[in-house]
N, C-alpha and C positions, 0 to 999 in steps of 0.2 A: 504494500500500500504506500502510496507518493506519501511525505510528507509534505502537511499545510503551511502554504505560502501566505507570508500576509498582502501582499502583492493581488494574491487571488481575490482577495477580499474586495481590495477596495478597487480592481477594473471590475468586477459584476457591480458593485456599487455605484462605478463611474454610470456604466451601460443601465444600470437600472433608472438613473436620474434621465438618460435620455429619453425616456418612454416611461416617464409619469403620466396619471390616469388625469385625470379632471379635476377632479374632487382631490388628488393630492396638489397639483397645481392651485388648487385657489386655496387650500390651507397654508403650503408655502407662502402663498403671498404675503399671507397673517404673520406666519410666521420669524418670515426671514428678516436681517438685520437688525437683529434685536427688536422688534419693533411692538413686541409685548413682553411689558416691562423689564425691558433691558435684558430680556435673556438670546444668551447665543443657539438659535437651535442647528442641527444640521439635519441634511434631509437624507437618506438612502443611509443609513452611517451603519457601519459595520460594527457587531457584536457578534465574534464568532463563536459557534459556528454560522452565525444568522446575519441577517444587513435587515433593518427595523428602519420604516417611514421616516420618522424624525425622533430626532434623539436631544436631548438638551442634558450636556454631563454635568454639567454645572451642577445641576437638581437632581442629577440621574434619574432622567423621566423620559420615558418611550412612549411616542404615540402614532397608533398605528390603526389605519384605514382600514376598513374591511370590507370589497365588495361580493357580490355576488358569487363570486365566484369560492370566498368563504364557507360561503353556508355545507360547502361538501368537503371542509377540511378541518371545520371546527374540533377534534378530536387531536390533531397534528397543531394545531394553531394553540391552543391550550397546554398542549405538552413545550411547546415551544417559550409560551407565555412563562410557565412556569419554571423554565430551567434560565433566563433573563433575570426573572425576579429571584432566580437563586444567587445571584451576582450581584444582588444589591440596589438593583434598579425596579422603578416605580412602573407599571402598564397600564396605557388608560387606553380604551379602544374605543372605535367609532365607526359608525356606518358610511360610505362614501354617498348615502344620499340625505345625512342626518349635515355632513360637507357641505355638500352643496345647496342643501335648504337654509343652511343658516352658520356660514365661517364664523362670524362673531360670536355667536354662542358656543360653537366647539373653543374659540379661544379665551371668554368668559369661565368655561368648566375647568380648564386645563389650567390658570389661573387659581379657579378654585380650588381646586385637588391640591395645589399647591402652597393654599392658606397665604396666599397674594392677595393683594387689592389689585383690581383690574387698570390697567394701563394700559393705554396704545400708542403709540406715537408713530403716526405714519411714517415712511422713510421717506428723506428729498429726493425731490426731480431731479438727481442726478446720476453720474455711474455708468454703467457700459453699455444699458439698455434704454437708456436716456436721451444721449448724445443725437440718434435718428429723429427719436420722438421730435425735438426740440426745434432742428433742423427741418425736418418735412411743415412743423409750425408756421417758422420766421417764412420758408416761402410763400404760405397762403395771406401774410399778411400786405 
């Protein structure tokens, strides 16, 4: 049997961020740059043997989307849960249509679970995916 590479880890990690779902995309958004209250999350982050949605070490708290696709691995998803939380980290799980009905409040709960006061502070209009936005702007004016 190969021995594990941590290398392995974090290219399916890379590849996994390329082909996020929906409902992870619009939770990132909440998520990223600290942008609820000041915490660092990351997204696809690798806990091996596992790579978990988003991960905030900081608080050691995994939060992790669950769709459809779920409901037929629940047995594997639970074992999994469990050997995470055997490392000392927190699991809060979410439906990807509980996402996309309402991001503010998955980032309200996750907050709460955390015995935070809720904070957001959006991130500036700036950054690498900015610079276009801005640009395609200044010409319509």
């Amino acid at each position: 049997m190969a021995e594990h590479q941590p290398d392995d880890d974090i290219s399916r990690a890379r590849a996994l961020r390329q082909t996020q779902t929906a409902s992870e995309g619009l939770l990132w958004s909440v998520l990223r740059a600290k942008q609820l209250c000041g915490l660092k999350f990351r997204r696809q982050h690798p806990i091996h043997p596992w790579i978990v949605d988003f991960a905030c070490p900081q608080m050691m708290l995994v939060v992790e989307i669950d769709g459809g696709f779920h409901d037929s691995v629940l047995s594997d998803d639970l074992k999994r849960q469990k050997h995470i939380e055997s490392l000392g980290w927190q699991v809060l799980r979410f439906t990807d249509k509980q996402v996309e009905e309402d991001a503010e409040a998955i980032a309200r709960a996750i907050t709460y679970e955390l015995g935070l006061p809720y904070k957001f502070k959006p991130r500036k209009a700036i950054g690498s995916g900015m610079k276009s936005v801005k640009r395609s702007t200044e010409r319509k004016t």
